[in-house]
C-alpha positions in Angstrom: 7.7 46.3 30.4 11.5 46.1 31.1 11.1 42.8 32.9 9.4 41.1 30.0 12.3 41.4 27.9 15.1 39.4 28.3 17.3 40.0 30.5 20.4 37.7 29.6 22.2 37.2 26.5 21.4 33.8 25.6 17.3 35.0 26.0 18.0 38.0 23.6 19.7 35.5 21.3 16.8 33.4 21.2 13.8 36.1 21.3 15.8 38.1 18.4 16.6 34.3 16.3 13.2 33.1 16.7 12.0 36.7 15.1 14.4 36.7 12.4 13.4 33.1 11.6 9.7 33.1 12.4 8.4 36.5 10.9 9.8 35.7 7.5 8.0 32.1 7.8 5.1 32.9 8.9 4.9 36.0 5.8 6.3 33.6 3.3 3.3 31.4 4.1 1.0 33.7 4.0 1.7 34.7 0.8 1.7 31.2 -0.6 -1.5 30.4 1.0 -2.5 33.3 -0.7 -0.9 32.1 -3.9 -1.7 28.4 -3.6 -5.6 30.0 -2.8 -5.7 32.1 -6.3 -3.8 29.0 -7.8 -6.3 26.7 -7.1 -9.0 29.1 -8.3 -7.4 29.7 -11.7 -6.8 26.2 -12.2 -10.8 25.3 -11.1 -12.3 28.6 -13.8 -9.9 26.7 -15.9 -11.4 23.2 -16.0 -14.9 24.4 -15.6 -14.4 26.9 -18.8 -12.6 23.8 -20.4 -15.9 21.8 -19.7 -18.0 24.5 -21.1 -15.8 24.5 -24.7 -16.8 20.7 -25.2 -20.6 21.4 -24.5 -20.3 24.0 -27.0 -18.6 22.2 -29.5 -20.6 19.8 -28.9 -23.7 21.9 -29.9 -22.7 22.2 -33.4 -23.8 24.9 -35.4 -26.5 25.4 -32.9 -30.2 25.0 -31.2 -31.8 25.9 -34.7 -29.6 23.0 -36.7 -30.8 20.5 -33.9 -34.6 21.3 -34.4 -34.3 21.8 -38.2 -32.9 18.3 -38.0 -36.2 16.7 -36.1 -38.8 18.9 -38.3 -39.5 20.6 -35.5 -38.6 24.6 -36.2 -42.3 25.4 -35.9 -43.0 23.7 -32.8 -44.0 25.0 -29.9 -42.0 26.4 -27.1 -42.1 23.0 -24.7 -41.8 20.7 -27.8 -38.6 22.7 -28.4 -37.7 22.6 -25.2 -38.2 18.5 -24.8 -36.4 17.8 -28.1 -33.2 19.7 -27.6 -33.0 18.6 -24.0 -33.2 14.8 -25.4 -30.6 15.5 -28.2 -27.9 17.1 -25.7 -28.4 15.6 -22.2 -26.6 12.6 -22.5 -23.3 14.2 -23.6 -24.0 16.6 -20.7 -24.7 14.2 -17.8 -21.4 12.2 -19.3 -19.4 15.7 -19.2 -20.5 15.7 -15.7 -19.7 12.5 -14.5 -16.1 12.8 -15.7 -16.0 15.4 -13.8 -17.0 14.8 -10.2 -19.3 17.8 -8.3 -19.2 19.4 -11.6 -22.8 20.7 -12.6 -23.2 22.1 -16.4 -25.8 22.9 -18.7 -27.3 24.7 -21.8 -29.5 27.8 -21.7 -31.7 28.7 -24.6 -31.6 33.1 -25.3 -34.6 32.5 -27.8 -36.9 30.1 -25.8 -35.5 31.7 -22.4 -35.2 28.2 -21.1 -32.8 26.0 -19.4 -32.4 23.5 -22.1 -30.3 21.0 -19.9 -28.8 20.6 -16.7 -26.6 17.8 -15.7 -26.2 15.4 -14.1 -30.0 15.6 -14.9 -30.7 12.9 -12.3 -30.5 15.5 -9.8 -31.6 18.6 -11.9 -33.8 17.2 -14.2 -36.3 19.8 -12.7 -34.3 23.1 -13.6 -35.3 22.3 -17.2 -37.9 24.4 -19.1 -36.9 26.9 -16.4 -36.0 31.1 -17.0 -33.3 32.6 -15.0 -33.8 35.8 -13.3 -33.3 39.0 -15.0 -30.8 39.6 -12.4 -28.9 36.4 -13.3 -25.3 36.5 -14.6 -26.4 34.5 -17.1 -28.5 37.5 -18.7 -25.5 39.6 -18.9 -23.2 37.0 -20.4 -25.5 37.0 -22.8 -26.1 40.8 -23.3 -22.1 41.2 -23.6 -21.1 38.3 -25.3 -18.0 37.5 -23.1 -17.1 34.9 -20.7 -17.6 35.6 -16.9 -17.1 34.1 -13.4 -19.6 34.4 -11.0 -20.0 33.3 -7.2 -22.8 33.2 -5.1 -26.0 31.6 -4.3 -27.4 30.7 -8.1 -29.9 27.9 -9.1 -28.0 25.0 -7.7 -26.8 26.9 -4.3 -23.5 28.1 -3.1 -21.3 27.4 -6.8 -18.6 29.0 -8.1 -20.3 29.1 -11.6 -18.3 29.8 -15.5 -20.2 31.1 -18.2 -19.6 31.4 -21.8 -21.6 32.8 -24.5 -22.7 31.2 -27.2 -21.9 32.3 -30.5 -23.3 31.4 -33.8 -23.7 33.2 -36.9 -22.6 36.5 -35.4 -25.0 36.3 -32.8 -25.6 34.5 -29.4 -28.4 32.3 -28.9 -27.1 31.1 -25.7 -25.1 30.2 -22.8 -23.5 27.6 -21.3 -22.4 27.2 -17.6 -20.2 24.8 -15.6 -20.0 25.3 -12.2 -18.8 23.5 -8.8 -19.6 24.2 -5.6 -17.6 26.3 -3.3 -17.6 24.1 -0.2 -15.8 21.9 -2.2 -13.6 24.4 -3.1 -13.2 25.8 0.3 -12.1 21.8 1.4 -9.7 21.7 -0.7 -8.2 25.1 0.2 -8.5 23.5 3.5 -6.3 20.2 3.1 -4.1 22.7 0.9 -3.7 25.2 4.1 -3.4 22.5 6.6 -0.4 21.4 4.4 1.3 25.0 4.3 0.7 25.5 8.7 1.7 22.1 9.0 5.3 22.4 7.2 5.4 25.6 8.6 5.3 24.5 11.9 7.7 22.3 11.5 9.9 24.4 10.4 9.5 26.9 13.4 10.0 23.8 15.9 13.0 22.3 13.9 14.6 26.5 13.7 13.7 26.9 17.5 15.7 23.4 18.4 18.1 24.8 16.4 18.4 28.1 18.1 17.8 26.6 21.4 21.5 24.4 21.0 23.0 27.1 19.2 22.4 29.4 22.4 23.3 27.4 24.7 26.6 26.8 22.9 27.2 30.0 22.1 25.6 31.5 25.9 28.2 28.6 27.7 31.1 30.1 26.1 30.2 33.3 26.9 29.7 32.3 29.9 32.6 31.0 30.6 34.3 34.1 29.3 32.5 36.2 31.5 33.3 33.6 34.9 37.3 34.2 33.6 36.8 37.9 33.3 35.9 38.1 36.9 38.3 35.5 38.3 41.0 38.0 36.3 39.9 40.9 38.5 41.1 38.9 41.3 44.3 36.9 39.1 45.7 38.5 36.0 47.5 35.0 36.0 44.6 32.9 35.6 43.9 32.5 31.8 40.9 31.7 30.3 40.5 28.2 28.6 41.1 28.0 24.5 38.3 27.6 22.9 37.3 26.9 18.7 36.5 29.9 15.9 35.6 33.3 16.9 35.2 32.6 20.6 38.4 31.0 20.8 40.3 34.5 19.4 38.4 36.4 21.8 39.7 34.2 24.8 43.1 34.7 23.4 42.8 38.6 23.1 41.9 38.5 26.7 45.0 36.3 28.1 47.3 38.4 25.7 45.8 41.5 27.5 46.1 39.9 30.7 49.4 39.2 30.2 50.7 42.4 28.7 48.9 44.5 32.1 50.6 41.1 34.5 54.0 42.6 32.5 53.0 46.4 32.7 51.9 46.1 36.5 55.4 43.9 37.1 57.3 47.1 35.7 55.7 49.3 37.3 56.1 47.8 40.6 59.7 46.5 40.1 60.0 50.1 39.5 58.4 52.1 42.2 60.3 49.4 44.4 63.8 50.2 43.4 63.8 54.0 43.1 65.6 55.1 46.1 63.2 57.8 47.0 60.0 57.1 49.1 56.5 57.2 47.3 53.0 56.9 49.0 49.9 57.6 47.1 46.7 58.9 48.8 43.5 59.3 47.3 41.1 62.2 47.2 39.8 61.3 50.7 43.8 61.2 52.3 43.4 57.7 52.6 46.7 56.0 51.6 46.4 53.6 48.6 50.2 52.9 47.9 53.7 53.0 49.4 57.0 51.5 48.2 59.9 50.0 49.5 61.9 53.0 50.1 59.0 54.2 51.8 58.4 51.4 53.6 62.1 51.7 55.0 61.8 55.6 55.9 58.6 55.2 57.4 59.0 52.0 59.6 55.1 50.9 57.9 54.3 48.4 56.1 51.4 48.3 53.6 49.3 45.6 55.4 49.7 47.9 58.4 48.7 51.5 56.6 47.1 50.8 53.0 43.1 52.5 53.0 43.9 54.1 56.8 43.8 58.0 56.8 47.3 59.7 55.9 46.8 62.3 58.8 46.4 59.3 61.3 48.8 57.6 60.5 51.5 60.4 60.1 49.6 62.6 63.0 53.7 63.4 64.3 54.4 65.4 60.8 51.7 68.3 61.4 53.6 70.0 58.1 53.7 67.2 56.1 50.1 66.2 56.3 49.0 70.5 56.1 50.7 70.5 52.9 49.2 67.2 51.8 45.8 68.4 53.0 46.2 71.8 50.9 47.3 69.4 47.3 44.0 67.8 47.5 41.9 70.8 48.9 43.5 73.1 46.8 45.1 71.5 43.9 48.3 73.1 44.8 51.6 71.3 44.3 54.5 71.5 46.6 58.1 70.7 45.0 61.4 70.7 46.4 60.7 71.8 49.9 63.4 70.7 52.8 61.7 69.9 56.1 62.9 67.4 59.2 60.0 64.7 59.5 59.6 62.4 62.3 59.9 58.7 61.0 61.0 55.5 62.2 61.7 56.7 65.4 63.8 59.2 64.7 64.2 62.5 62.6 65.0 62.5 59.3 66.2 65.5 57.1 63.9 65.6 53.8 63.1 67.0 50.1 59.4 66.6 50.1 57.6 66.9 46.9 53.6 66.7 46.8 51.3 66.9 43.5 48.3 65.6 42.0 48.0 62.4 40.9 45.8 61.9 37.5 44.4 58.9 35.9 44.5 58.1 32.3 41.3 60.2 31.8 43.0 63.1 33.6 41.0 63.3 36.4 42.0 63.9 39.8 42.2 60.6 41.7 44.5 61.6 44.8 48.2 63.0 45.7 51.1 61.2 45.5 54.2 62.1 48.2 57.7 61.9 47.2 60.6 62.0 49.9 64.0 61.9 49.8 66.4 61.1 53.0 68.4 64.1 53.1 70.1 63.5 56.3 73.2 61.7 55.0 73.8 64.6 52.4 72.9 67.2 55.3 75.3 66.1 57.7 77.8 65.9 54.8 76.9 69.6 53.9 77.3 70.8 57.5 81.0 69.3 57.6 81.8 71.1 54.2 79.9 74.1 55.7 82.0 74.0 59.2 85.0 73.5 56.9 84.3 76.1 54.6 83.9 78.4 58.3 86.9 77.4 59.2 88.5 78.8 56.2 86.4 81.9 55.9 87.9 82.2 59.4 91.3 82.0 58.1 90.3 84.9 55.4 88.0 86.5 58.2 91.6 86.7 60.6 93.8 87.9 58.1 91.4 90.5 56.8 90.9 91.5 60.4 94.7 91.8 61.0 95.0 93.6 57.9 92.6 95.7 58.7 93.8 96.9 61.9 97.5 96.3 61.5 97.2 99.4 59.5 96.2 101.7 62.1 98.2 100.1 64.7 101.4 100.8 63.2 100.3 104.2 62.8 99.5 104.6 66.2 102.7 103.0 67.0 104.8 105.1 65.1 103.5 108.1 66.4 103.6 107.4 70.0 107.6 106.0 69.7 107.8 109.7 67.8 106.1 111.5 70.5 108.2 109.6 73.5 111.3 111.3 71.9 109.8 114.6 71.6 108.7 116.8 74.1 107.5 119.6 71.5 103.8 120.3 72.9 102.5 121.5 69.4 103.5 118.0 68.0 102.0 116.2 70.3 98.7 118.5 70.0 99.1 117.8 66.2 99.9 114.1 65.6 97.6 112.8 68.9 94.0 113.4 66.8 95.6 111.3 64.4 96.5 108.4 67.2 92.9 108.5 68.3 91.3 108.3 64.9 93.3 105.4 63.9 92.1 103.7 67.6 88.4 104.6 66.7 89.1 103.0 63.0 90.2 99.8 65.0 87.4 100.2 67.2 85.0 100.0 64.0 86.3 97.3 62.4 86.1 95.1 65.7 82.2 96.8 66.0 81.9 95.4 63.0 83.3 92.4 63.2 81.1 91.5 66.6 77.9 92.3 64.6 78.9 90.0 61.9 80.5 86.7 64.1 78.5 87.0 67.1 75.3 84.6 66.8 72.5 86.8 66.6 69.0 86.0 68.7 65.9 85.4 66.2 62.6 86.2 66.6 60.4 85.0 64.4 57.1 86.0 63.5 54.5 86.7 60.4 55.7 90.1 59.3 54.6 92.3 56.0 57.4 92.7 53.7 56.2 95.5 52.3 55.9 97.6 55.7 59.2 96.8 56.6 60.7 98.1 53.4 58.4 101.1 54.0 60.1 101.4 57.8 63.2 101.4 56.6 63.2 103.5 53.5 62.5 106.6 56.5 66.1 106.1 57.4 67.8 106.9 54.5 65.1 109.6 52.8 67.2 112.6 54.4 66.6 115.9 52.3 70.5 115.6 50.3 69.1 111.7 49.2 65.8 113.0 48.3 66.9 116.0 46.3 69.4 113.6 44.2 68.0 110.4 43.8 64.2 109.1 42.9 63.0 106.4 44.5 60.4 104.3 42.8 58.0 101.8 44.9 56.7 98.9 43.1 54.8 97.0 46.1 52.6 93.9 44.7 49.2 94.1 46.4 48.2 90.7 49.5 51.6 89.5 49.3 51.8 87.2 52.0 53.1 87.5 55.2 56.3 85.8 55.8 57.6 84.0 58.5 60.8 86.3 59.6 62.3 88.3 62.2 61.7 91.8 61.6 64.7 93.7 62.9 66.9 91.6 60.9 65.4 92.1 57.6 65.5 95.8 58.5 69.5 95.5 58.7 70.1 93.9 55.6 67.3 96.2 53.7 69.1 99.0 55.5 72.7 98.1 54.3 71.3 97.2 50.8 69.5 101.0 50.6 72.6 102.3 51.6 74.5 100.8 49.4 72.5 101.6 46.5 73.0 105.4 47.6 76.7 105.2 47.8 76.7 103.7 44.6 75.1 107.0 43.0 77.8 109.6 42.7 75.7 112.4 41.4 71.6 111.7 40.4 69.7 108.4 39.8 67.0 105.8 40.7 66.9 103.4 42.9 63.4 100.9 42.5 62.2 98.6 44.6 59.3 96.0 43.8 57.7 93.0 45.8 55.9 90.3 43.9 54.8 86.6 44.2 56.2 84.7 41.5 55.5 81.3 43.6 52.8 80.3 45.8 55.8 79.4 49.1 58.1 82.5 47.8 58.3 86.5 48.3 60.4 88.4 46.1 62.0 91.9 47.0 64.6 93.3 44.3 66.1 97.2 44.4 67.5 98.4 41.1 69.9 101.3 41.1 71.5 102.9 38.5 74.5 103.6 40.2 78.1 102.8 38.8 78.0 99.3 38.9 80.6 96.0 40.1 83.1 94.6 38.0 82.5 91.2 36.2 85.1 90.0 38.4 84.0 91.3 41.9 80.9 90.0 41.9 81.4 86.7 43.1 83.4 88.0 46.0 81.1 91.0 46.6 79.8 88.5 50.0 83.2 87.9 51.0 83.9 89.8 54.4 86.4 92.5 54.1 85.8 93.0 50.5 84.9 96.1 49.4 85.0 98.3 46.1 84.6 101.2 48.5 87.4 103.3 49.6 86.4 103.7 53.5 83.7 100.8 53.6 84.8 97.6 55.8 83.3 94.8 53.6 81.0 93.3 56.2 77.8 94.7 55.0 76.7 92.4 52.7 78.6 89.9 54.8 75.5 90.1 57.1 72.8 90.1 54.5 73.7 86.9 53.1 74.4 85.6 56.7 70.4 86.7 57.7 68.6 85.6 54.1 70.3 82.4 55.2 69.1 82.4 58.4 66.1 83.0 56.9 67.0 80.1 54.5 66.2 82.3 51.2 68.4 83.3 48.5 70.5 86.2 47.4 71.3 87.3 44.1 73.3 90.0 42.5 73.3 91.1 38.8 75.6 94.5 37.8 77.1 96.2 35.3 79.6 98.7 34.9 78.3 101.9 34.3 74.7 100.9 34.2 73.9 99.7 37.9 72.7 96.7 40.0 70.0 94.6 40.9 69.8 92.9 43.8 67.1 90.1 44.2 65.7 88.2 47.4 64.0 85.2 48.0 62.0 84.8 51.0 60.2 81.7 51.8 56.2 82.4 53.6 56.8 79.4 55.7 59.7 77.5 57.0 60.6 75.5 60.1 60.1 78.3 62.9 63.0 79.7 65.0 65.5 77.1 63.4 68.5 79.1 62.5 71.0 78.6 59.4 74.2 76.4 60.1 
């Protein structure tokens, strides 16, 4: 059934046309056949009753005047019957032949009789003769009203019209015309043959019609339809103008053409002169776009890599194309992560950022890759970092010389006093103090190895929350537990994070004990993991010990300072020193008199055994 119905526009034009034109044709002449039908029926009862009026008034005031007039009231039946017939047939048979295939005649209710019948040449026969008591003549009679009547009658086939005759109150007769319905039927003939024939003319001159209107009006579409593809191609190539509707449609679509030619131009001008690298991937990880920044990090050009697999072609970056693989598996975006890649032939320092990329119906269509070349600004950052050494050596030296300059003057002093003495109590008295002050000097340098000496990583997946629990043992003595509470928060499949686990246990360690130093009498000290990133571990311990000035806090990492009367100021030296190496983050919030927070920021993943510069 579907492939009997058009298919193409132009075929649907001319199926629905030729509906719309020929349906209301064809039911318009219907009904005026129908029409012109009762029409011609009307007008035929009409002349035949007209007929009929000029027998009757012809009659006079009757049958009975007409035989009164010849003497022959008392006559017999026949005589009757012969004189009245030879009084009125010549004004019937000259009704008749004025009127072609008209018969008419007089019928007699008294002496039941046909009284004439014309053109009696052909009917002279019918007179003298009774109708049938089932004639329609009997009941025009009976009624006294006019009636039309069809059939098979005396003369044949006629369509016959009957009136009474009237006289005196009463009817004495009928008269009938008639005609016969073949005739009739002929001319309803020649009147139909008319109505098909002009309606078929007028279905043949609307089909040419439609037939030129379609074509015209299928060629332009057409021709629209051969520039929309060629635009697929060429958003440059504009369709021809054309005249009326057709013609604005044409210039709606080069105006649209022209306005995406203008939004693709800016859109390319401007993925092509940002100065970071993008490449697009769909959700397959085959690569559908990269710019000229790219282009220049990557050493590819997009004849070379455009619809090839992004793992393939970057098969050297096995982090790159795992984090790639987990955007589109996942959904998961990456931002601002800091990674050396492998491109162009050489290693490149890079921010890489990775999310979904959306159409305009906010679907999922792919990934799209940001980089930025990080290795100018890195190599700047490690001279500022060397430089900014260089001076923490400088403070490092003089705190170190401060440090023990104190002690060795002591030391000096007393040994000068104790080469002029040779009193053996003094020297039993003041030499604990010269070997206390050598043990504070051998702290301080202790101390000072630990922090300067490079330290030898070892990296592995560890649980952050079983190394907190490790080292918490080491400070839970029975004095710490009777003063201080200490409240465990631990967040529940943390991830484990790539670390060395002796390390963290050093700067957890100096941060516990820190915490308990910093409670003089009774207090809590809380510590909580959570994941507030998908790449990140948090650890922060709360105390609600005495606190840090406003103004030592951003020299509370310095080495050497301390708030502490006998502490060295290396402690949290070497936690910031290890979170670095662990390239996280470190940060402090106190208050005097209400206690500290110190936060960390662990990364899960990051480049393995690569330590901090």
């Amino acid at each position: 059934m579907k492939n009997l119905f058009p298919q193409t526009i132009r075929n649907k034009m001319i199926l629905f046309t030729l509906l719309m034109v020929s349906i209301p044709m064809l039911l318009t002449g219907y009904v005026v056949k129908l029409k012109a039908e009762d029409a011609l029926l009307e007008e035929k009862q009409i002349k035949l009753f007209g007929i009929a009026a000029l027998l009757d008034n012809h009659l006079g005031d009757g049958y009975n005047q007409i035989l009164a007039e010849k003497g022959a009231l008392d006559a017999d039946r026949q005589t009757k019957i012969k004189i009245l017939n030879e009084t009125l047939k010549n004004y019937t048979d000259t009704v008749v032949k004025a009127n072609p295939g008209v018969g008419a005649g007089y019928y007699n209710k008294e002496l039941d009789a046909i009284i004439t019948y014309g053109p009696s040449e052909h009917y002279a026969d019918k007179v003298g003769v009774s109708i049938e008591p089932s004639h329609p003549g009997r009941v025009v009679m009976d009624i006294g009203k006019k009636r039309v009547e069809s059939g098979r009658l005396v003369r044949g086939n006629i369509m016959n019209c009957m009136i009474p005759i009237q006289r005196n109150g009463n009817v004495i007769g009928y008269i009938w015309t008639n005609e016969f319905t073949d005739d009739i039927r002929a001319q309803m003939a020649v009147m139909d043959y008319n109505i098909y024939l002009a309606l078929g003319a007028g279905i043949i001159i609307s089909l040419t019609l439609i037939l030129w209107m379609s074509y015209s009006f299928a060629h332009d579409v057409e021709t629209i339809k051969r520039g929309l593809e060629n635009l697929k191609f060429d958003l440059h190539r504009q369709l021809r103008p054309m005249e009326g509707e057709m013609g604005e449609i044409c210039e709606a679509i080069n105006h649209m053409a022209r306005s995406l030619v203008n939004a693709s131009t800016l859109t390319e001008n401007i993925m092509h002169s940002i100065a970071d690298g993008v490449i697009t991937v769909d959700n397959n990880g085959n690569i559908t776009s990269i710019n000229k920044a790219a282009e220049l990090m990557t050493g590819f050009t997009p004849e070379i890599i455009i619809e090839k697999s992004f793992a393939e072609v970057f098969c050297q970056n096995e982090s790159l194309t795992t984090l790639l693989g987990d955007t589109l598996a996942t959904g998961t975006n990456h931002l601002g992560l800091e990674m050396d890649c492998p491109f162009n032939k050489k290693t490149m320092h890079m921010s890489i950022n990775i999310s979904r990329l959306k159409d305009s119906r906010n679907q999922i269509i792919g990934a799209v890759l940001v980089c930025k070349d990080l290795t100018e600004h890195h190599r700047l950052q490690a001279q500022i970092n060397r430089a900014e050494r260089l001076a923490s050596l400088g403070e490092l030296m003089a705190g170190v010389a401060h440090e023990i300059r104190n002690p060795l003057t002591a030391i000096k002093g007393f040994v000068q006093y104790l080469e002029s003495t040779e009193d053996e109590e003094e020297r039993k008295e003041y030499m604990p103090v010269i070997i206390k002050e050598v043990d504070r000097v051998n702290r301080v340098i202790q101390e000072l190895l630990h922090f300067a000496r490079p330290y030898k990583t070892d990296y592995k997946l560890v649980n952050i929350n079983g190394i907190l629990q490790e080292t918490l043992v080491l400070i839970q003595n029975k004095s710490i537990r009777h003063k201080i509470e200490i409240k465990l928060q631990f967040a529940e499949g943390l991830p484990w994070v790539e670390g060395d686990a002796e390390q963290l246990k050093q700067v957890f360690l100096n941060l516990f004990i820190n915490a308990v130093q910093a409670i003089e009498y009774s207090g809590e000290i809380e510590i909580s993991t959570w994941q507030e990133e998908r790449n990140f571990v948090y650890v922060k311990i709360t105390d609600t010990g005495s606190g840090i000035n406003i103004e030592d806090v951003d020299k509370i990492f310095d080495p050497f300072f301390t708030t502490k009367p006998t502490g060295t100021g290396l402690g949290l030296a070497v936690v910031q020193r290890i979170i670095s190496a662990h390239h996280g983050q470190v940060d402090i919030k106190s208050q005097v008199g209400a206690g500290t927070a110190i936060t960390i920021k662990l990364p899960v993943v990051h480049q393995r055994g690569r330590e901090h510069e």
